[in-house]
N, C-alpha and C positions, 0 to 999 in steps of 0.2 A: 618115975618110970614113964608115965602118960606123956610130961612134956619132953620128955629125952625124946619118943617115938615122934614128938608132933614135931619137936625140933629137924629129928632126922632126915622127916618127910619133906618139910620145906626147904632142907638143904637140897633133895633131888630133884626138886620140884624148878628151883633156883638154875641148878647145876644143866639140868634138861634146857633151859631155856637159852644155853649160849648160843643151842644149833637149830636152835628155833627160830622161823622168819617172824611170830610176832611174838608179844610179849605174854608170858605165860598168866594163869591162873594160879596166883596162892595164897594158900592158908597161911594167915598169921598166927593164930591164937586160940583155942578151945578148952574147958576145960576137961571135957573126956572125948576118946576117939573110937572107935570099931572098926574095924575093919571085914570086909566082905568080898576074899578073892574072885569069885566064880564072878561074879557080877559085876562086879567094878565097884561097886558101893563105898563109902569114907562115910559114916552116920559121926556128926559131931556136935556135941552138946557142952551150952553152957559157955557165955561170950564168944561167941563164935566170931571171927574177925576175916574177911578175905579182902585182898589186896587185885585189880587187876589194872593195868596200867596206873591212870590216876584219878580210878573207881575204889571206892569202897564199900564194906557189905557188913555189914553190922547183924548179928540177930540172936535167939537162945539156944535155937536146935536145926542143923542144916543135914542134908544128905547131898553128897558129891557125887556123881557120874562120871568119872573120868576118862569112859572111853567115848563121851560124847561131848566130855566139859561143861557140863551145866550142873549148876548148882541149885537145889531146892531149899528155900528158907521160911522157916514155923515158930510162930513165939515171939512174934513182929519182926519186920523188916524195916532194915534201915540203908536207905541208897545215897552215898553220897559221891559227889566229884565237884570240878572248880568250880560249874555255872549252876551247881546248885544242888535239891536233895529230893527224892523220893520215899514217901515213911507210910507203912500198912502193915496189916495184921499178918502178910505173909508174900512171899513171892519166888520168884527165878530170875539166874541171868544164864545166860551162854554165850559162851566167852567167842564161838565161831561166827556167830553172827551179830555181838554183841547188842543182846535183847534183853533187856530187864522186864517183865513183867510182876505186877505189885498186884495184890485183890485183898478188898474190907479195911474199909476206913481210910482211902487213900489219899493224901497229901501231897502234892508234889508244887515246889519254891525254886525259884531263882535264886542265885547269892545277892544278885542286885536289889531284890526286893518290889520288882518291876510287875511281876504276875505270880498267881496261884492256881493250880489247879484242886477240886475234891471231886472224889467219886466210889464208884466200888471197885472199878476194876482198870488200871493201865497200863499200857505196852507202852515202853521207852523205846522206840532205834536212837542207840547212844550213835553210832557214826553217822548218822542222817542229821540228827536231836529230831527226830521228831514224838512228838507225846500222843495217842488216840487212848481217848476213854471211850468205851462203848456202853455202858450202862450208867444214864440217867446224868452225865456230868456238873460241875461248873467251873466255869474261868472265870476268875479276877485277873484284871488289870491294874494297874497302879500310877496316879501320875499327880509328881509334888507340884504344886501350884507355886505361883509368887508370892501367897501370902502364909506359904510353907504347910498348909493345911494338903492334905491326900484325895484326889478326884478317884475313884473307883467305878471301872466300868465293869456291869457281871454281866456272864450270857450263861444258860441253864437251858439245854437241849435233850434229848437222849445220846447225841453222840457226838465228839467234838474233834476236832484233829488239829494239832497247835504244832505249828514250825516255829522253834525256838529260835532258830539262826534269822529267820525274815519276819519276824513276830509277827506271822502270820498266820490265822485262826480261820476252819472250817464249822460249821455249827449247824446240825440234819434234826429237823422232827420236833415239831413244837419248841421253836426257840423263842426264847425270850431274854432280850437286852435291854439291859437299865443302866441308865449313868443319870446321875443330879435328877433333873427334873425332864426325863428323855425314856421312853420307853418305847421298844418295836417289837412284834409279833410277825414269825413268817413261819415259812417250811425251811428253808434252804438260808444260811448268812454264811457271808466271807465281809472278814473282817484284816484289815493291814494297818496297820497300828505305824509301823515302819513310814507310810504313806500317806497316812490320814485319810483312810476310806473305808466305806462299811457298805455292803451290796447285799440287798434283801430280795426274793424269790419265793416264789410258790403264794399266792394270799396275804402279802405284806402288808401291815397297820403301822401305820409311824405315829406316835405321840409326844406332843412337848409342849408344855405350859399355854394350854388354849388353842393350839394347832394339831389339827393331823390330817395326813394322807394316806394315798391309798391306791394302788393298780395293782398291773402284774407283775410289776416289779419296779423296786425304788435304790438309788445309788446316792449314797452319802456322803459327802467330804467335811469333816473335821477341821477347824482350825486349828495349827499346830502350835502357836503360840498359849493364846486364851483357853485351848481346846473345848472350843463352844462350837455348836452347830455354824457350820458355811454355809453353805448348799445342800437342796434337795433336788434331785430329778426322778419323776416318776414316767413308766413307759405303761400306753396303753392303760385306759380303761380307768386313765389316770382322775384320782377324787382329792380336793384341796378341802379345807373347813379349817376358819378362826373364828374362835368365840374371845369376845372381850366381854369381860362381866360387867354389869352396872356398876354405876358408883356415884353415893349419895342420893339423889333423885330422877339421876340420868338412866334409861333403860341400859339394857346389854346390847352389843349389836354381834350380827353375824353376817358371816361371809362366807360363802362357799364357789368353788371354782372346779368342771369339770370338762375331759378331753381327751384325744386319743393319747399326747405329750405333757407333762404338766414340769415346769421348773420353778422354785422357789431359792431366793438369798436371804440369809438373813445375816442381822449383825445386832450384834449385843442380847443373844439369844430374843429376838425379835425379828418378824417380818418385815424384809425391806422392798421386795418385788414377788410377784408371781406371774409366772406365764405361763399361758396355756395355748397349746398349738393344735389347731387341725378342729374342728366343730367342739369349739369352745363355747362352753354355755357356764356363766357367772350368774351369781343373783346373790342381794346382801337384803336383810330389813332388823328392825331392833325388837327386841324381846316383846315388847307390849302390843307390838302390831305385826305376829308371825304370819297373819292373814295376806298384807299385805307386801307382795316380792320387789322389786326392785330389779329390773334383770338386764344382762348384756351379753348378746350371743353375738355371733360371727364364725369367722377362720380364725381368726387368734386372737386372745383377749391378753394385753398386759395390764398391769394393775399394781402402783406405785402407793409405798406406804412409810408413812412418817411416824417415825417411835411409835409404830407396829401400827399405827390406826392408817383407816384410808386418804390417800391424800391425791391420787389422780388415777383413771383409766383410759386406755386407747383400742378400742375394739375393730378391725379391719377385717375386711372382706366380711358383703353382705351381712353388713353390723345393724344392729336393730336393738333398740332397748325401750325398757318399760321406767316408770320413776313415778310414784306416787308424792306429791308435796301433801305433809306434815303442818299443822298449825300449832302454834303453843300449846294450846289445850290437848293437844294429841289428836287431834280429829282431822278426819282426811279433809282436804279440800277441792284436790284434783288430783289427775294423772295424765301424765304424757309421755307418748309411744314416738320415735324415732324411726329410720331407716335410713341407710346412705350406704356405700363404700366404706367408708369412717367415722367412726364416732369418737369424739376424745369427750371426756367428764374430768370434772375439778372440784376436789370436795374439799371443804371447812368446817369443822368440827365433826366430821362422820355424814354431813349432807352437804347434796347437790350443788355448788355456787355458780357453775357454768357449763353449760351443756352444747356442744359444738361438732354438725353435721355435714360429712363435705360427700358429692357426688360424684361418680365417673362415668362408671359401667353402668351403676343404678344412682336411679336420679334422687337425689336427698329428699328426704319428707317429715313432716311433723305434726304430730296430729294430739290437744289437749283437749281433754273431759274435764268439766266443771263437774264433779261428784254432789258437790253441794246446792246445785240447783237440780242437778235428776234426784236428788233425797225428798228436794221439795215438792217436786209435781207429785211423785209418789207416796207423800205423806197425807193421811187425813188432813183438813180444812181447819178442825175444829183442836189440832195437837199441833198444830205447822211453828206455832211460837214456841210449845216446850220443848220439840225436837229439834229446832233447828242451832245448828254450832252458836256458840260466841265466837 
């Protein structure tokens, strides 16, 4: 008798829909029905199955609205259609403005297998696609490599807004992205996967194996091939830093690069250039002697690097730098201070091999301290042999 009634119903449900401009809402399958005229109510329990266009709704216990067409579903929900599924402890669609919303434990896959989203709570616009999770989300992304192994990029915000059709992704309030060995921290990310580009805002921290930056805001571009970092540009307030770690008995060196513009390329997830524009101030030294800086300021400092170590700089406008010479033993021996128009540097193995000053506007200069002869005036008489370098 129950499925005679559920039968009947879908047939009017059917039969309504020839003089309908779109396509109706219906029940396929339940195992028990109620009905509740005043109200409009259809309570339906026990494989509950609804059909609208080419949505499906799966769940145990659902109540229908029909004078509003919306449908409430309890005892999991299950959403599916071609580009993909929606799966939670419970949810709604309405068929007028076609809105799924899902809440507790919520899932939501592409059929490609391309992204995922989890969280507690999401609204679907199925005729938009577009997906917002508002409490606490995350997005995966997916992307098969050449060597058939799965790149995974996650972002984990409070709140996310994902354009399925432009795979393009909003992410507000404490976000945080990680892919391989790439991690960034902001307020604000927009992310275009479609495009290969990622746009950080509000206190942006960019990280990736020995590098990071930093201003008020940084713009990412992805290689589309390799999907390794291209380029970085930072705006404003903009902060560079490479750390290369020691190795074997060689110290660590570091780099750092700061300015109102800062761009970085890299290639083969390594640093290949950095420039900074507009009162540019650089300074590099190695691990064992943080005391002493090495420094190159101006208007714009470019700064050229070989399988990620340093390998030349050009610093222009009202350029001036500092450079301590290094002996074997690690012991200072001098330092010499520049100024010119231009400064270009050439370095071999991570130090200085040639240092070249040209003048225009301001007239080129050069000025070296022997450190190891003012050590000696200033050392006791009677200590001058044990302190003085080999």
């Amino acid at each position: 008798m129950k499925s005679i009634a559920i039968g009947i119903f879908s047939l009017l449900c059917l039969v309504s829909s020839l003089t309908a401009q779109t396509k109706p809402l219906i029940m396929r399958h339940a195992d028990s029905l109620s009905v509740s005229r005043k109200v409009g109510y259809l309570i339906l329990k026990g494989h509950v199955y609804f059909v609208h266009d080419s949505a499906q709704f799966k769940t145990e216990r659902a109540v229908w609205n029909r004078d509003v067409d919306m449908v409430q579903f309890d005892g999991g929900f299950l959403f599916t259609h071609p580009g993909g599924f929606v799966q939670a402890s419970s949810g709604n669609y309405q068929k007028k403005t076609e809105i799924a919303s899902a809440t507790g434990n919520v899932i939501a896959k592409d059929s490609a297998g391309t992204y995922a989203l989890f969280g507690e709570h999401l609204i679907y616009d199925r005729k938009n696609e577009i997906l917002t999770l508002p409490l606490h989300p995350r997005l995966q992304q997916y992307e098969v490599q050449k060597d058939s192994t799965i790149d995974t990029l996650t972002i984990v915000a409070e709140q996310i807004i994902y354009k399925k059709a432009d795979e393009y992704a909003e992410a507000f309030k404490n976000v945080k992205l990680t892919q391989k060995d790439l991690t960034a921290t902001c307020d604000t990310a927009y992310l275009d996967k479609k495009n290969s580009w990622l746009a950080l805002t509000g206190s942006p921290k960019f990280f990736m194996d020995g590098y990071e930056l930093s201003g008020d805001s940084i713009f990412v571009v992805i290689d589309q091939e390799s999907r390794s970092l291209k380029s970085a540009l930072v705006i404003r307030n903009a902060h560079g830093v490479q750390e290369e770690p020691g190795k074997d008995s060689l110290p660590g060196k570091h780099v750092e690069a700061e300015g109102d513009t800062l761009y970085a390329e890299f290639k083969d997830q390594k640093i290949s250039r950095l420039y900074v524009n507009l009162n540019a101030r650089g300074f590099f030294y190695e691990s064992d002697l943080k005391n002493y800086r090495n420094t190159l300021d101006g208007n714009r400092l470019d700064i050229s690097f070989k399988d990620g170590k340093l390998d030349s700089a050009l610093v222009s406008g009202n350029a001036a730098s500092t450079y301590f010479y290094v002996k074997n033993d690690r012991s200072i021996a001098g330092k010499n201070e520049a100024a010119g128009d231009t400064i270009s540097v050439t370095f071999k193995a991570g130090e200085i091999s040639r240092l070249k000053m040209l003048g225009d506007k301001t007239l080129a200069s050069g000025r070296y301290y022997n450190l190891e002869k003012e050590l000696t005036k200033k050392t006791d008489s009677t200590t001058v042999e044990e302190e003085k370098p080999q």
